[in-house]
C-alpha positions, 0 to 999 in steps of 0.5 A: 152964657156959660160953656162947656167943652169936650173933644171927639175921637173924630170930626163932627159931621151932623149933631141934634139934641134929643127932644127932652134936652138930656142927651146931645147926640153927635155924628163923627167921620168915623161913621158912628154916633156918640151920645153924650149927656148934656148936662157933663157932655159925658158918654151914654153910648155908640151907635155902630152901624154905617158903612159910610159917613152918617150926614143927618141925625134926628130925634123923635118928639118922645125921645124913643128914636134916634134916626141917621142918615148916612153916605152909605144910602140907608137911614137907620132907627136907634132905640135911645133906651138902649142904642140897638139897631131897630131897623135899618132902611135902603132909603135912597139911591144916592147919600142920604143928606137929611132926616127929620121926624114930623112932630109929634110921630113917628113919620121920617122925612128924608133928603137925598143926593138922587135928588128924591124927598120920602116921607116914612113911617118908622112904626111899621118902616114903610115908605109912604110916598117918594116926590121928585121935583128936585133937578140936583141933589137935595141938599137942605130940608125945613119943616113948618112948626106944625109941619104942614109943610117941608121945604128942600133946597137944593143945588139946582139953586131951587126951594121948592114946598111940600104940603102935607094932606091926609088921603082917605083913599090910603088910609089916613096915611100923610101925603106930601104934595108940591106946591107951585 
């Protein structure tokens, strides 16, 4: 295994690779993302945006957007193409701790301190359901490979499932749904 290095300008809080493997994409201290290329771990580009430490990064299955999460309470939507803000979200009353796009879509699960789990639509940047269950901050978040099920854990010492549906009376929207 070979290895390569670089130093950041800052701490590192969150990192992910982009869905096609060209691009690692880094959240520092300092509030903004850097993405490098992964081949030479050279700059491509910052994202500038938060007002707060960015905690959760994400990339989309096609590679299109870039979703961060951040101590500031908003997830914001990058295009990778060209690094512009395409929309930034009031996602939670508290830090938002996790982002992760559902296979496939364009739907944005999202964890937070306010102990709340929302899964949106980041085509049209609606909220399609907001669950609670979580007594303490949300603090980890898993999907299944197929994403029939998201997983949280938090510091209420629980995991609790989710279980995606499809509801015909909104739409074919996805819903999650406890399991106990």
């Amino acid at each position: 295994m070979a290895e390569r290095a670089t130093e950041l300008p800052d701490e590192l809080l969150a990192v992910c690779f982009s869905a096609s493997g060209k691009y690692i994409n880094v959240a520092l201290l300092n509030h903004t993302i850097i993405v490098l290329f992964e081949d030479s771990l050279k700059f491509y580009l910052s994202l500038y945006g938060h007002r707060l430490p960015v905690m959760a990064l994400d990339v989309s299955d096609d590679s299109q957007m870039i979703a961060s999460g951040s101590a500031d309470k908003n997830v914001r939507l990058w295009s990778t193409q060209f690094g512009n803000c395409l929309k930034s979200l009031k996602a939670h009353e508290e830090s938002v701790m996790q982002v992760r796009f559902l296979p496939g879509t364009h739907y944005l699960a999202t964890a937070g301190r306010d102990h709340k789990l929302k899964l949106w639509d980041c085509d049209s940047y609606e909220l399609i359901t907001c669950l609670t269950g979580h007594a303490t901050e949300i603090l980890a978040m898993a999907l299944s490979q197929d994403a029939s099920f998201i997983v949280t854990a938090g510091s209420d010492k629980q995991i609790r499932m989710w279980k995606r549906t499809q509801d015909s009376q909104r739409h074919s929207h996805t819903l999650v749904l406890p399991l106990f």
